[in-house]
N, C-alpha and C positions, 0 to 999 in steps of 0.2 A: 305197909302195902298201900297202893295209890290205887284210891275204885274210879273209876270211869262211870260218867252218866250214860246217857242216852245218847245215841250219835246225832251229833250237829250236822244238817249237808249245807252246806255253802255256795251259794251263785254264782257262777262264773264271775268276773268280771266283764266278761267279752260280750254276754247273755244279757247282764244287764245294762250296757250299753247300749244293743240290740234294742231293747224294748223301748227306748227312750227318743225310735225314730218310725218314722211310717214312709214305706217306699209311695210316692206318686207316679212308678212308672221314667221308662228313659234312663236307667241308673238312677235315679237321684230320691234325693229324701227329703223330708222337713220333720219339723219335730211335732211329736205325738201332740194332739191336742190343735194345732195350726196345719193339720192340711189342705183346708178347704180353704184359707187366708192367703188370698192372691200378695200381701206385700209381703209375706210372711218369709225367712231365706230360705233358702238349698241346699242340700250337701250332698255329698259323693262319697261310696266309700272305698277305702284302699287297699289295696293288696293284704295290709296290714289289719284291715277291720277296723282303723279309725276313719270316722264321721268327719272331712273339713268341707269348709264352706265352698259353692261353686266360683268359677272366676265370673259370675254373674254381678259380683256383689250381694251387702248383706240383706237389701231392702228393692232389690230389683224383680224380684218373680223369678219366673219360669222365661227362659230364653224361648224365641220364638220357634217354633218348631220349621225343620226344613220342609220345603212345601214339596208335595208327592210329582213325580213326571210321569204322567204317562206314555207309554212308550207305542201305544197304538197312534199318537197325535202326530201327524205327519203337517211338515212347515209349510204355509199356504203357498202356494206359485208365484214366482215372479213374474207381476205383470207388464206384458210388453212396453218397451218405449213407442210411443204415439209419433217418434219420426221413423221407426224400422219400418219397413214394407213387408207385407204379408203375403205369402206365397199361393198365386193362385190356380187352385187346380185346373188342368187344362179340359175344357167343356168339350165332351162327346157331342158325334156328331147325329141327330136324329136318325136323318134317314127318310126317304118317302114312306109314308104309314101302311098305305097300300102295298108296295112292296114287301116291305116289312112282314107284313100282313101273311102275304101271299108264302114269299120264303119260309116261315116258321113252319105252317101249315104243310108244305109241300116236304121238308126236314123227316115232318112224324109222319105224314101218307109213306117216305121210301124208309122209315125206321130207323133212320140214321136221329138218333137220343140219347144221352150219356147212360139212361136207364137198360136201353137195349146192347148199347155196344158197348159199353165202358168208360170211362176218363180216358185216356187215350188213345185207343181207337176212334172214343168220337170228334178228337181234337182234329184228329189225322183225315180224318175225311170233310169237317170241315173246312180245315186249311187247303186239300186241296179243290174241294167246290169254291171257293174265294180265289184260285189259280183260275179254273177254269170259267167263271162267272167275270173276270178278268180279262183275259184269252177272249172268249165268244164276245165281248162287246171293243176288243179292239184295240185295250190298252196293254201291249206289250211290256212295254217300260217299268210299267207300274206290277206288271206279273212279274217280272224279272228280280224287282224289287222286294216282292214279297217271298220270293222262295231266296232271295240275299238273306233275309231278316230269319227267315224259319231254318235255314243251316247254319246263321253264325257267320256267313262267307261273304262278306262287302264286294267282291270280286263279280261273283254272278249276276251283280245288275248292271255291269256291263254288255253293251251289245255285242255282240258276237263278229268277229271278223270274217266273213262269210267268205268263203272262194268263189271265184268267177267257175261256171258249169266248165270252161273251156280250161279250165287249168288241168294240166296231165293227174295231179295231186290231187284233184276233189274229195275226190271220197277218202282218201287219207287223211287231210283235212277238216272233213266233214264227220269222221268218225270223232277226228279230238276233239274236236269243237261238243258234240256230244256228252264225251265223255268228260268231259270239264263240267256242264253245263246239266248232267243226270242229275235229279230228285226224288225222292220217294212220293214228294209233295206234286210231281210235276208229269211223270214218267208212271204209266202202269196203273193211271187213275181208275177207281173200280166204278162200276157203271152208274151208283148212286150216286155216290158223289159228282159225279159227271153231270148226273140229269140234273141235282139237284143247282149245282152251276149256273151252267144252263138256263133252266129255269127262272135263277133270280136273274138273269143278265133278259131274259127272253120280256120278262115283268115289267122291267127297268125299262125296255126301249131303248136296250144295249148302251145304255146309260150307266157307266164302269161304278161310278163314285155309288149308285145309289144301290145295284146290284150287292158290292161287298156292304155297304151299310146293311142290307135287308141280313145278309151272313152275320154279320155283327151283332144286328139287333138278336138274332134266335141264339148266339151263344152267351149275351147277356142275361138272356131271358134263363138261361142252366147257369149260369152262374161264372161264363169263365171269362173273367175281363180280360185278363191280362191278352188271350188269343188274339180278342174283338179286337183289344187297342191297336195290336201290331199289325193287324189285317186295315182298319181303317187309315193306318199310319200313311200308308204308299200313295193314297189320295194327297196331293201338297195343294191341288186349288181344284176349282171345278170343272172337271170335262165332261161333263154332261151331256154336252148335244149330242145327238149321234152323228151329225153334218162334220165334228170337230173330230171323231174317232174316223170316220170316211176318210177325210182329207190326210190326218195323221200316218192311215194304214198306206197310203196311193204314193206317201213318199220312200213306204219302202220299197219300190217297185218301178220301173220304168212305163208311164202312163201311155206315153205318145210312142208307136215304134211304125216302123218301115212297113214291117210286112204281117200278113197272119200269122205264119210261123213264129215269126219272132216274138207276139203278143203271147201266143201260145205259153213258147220255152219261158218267157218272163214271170208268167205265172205259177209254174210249176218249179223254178225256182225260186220263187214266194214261199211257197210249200215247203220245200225243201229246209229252205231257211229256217222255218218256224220246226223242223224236225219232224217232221213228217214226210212220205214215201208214196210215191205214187208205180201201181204196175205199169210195165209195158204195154199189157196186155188191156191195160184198162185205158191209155193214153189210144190204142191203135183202135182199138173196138168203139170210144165213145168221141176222137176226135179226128181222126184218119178216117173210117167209114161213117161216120151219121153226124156230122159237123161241115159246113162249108165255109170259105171265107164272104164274110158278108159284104153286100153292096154298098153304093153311095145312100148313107142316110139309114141301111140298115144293123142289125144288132144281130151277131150268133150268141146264142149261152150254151155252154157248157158245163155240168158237174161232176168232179170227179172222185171217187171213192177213196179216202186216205188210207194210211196205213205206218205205224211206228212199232219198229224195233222187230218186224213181221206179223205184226197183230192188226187186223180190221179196225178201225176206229167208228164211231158214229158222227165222226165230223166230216164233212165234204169241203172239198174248193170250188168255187162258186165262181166262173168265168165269165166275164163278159164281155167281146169286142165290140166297138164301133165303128162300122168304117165311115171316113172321112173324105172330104173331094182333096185331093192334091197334097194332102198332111198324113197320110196311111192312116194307120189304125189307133182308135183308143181304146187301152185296157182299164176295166175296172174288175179287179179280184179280190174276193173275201173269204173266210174260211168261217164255217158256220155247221 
């Protein structure tokens, strides 16, 4: 009978292989005792649990490590070529400071502020005191212009083909012409916005360019450029004098005519033309009874109460003959 000792335990092989390597980190190993020895080799181990050398080589170190990216580093700008041209923003136009001044001031006296009325409502009654601050100094063109730009409609700054008073068709005429040419900007203006119009144009010295600059200036001062831009856009040069807004208004209108009456009816087809209504009642009572045809050398004035779409306006037309020796009469008429 065969007696058995004491039991032997036995080391793996694999175990003490194991022991015979110290990891550094990154997969890899050197041997126990050289791992602090920068030429000291490498190794890797395998699937298999054997220890082979890296493809470093046997005296080469530690392969350099991949260097980290950070991914918040964004690539600096490329900077311009020194022959490209620079685009330059197009320079706002001041405006009289006074004016300026006055219009803002005059905005918060009638309440009209995006605080009070809103974003746009206050847009909307800006736009249309920039119509009518327009209008009262005389630059139709340029109002025509801006209610083109505030509907979208490149159409409506055309002038209007107006009918002769004599045509059977007038008022059929005259109604489309209307209704081609109706705005919410333009038509139905509520009385702030009107005065406040007004007002900048009144400031200005009916001075068109400087009146919508003053409007300009008070929606910059809120914040709303993009308005201001398109309101100061329809100014192209400067017509500032009011002698240049006179002269401009006289040609839409026949200056030199024959007779009284016909100075008259020229005026009032003035009016017309601009969309606006005069009564009968107010033509018979302010120019038929208490108007005369003036002398050589002298002046009648007349003014007559308007009226669009049957509404009372607070704008008047403002008449004025000349009589003349042997050339009849000179008209001048403005609407104010």
């Amino acid at each position: 009978m065969i007696r058995l000792g004491g039991i032997v335990t036995l080391k793996p092989l694999k175990e003490a292989e194991d022991d015979k390597y110290v990891s550094i980190g990154f997969g890899k190993f050197k041997e126990k005792g050289k791992e602090k020895d920068p030429k000291a080799p490498t190794f890797t181990k395998t699937d298999a649990g054997k220890f082979v050398p890296t493809k470093d080589g046997d005296g080469g170190g530690d392969s350099k490590p991949t260097p980290k990216v950070n991914i918040f580093d964004k690539p600096a700008a490329e900077e311009p070529k020194k022959d490209e041209p620079k685009a330059e923003p197009k320079p706002q136009r001041k405006g009289n400071p006074a004016v300026n001044k006055a219009t803002k001031a005059k905005a918060e006296e009638l309440g009209i502020t995006p605080q009070k009325l809103g974003k746009d409502e206050y847009q909307k009654k800006m736009a249309q005191a920039a119509y009518e601050a327009l209008t009262d100094s005389n630059f139709h063109s340029e109002a025509r212009e801006l209610i083109a730009k505030l509907e979208g409609k490149p159409e409506l700054a055309e002038k209007p083909d107006y009918p002769s008073m004599k045509d059977p068709k007038f008022k059929e005429k005259m109604d489309a012409i209307n209704a081609k040419y109706a705005s919410e900007y333009s038509d139905d203006v509520e009385d702030d916005a009107r005065d406040l119009g007004i007002a900048a144009s009144q400031e200005s010295g009916w001075s068109g360019d400087d009146a919508v600059d003053g409007i300009a200036f008070t929606l910059r001062m809120n914040g709303f450029h993009k308005l201001a831009d398109t309101i100061q856009s329809v100014i192209k040069e400067n017509k500032s004098t009011k002698l240049t807004s006179i002269l401009k208004e006289a040609s839409e209108y026949p200056v030199y005519n024959k007779t009284y009456t016909a100075a008259i009816e020229a005026a009032r087809a003035y009016a017309l033309k601009k969309g606006y209504e005069i009564e009968d009642d107010e033509m018979f009572t302010k120019v038929g009874m208490n108007s005369k045809r003036p002398g050589v050398g002298k002046t009648t004035r007349v003014s007559l109460e308007l009226m669009r779409n049957g509404k009372p306006q607070k704008k008047m037309l403002h008449i004025q003959v000349y009589g003349m020796d042997r050339y009849g009469y000179e008209l001048n008429a403005y609407i104010n």
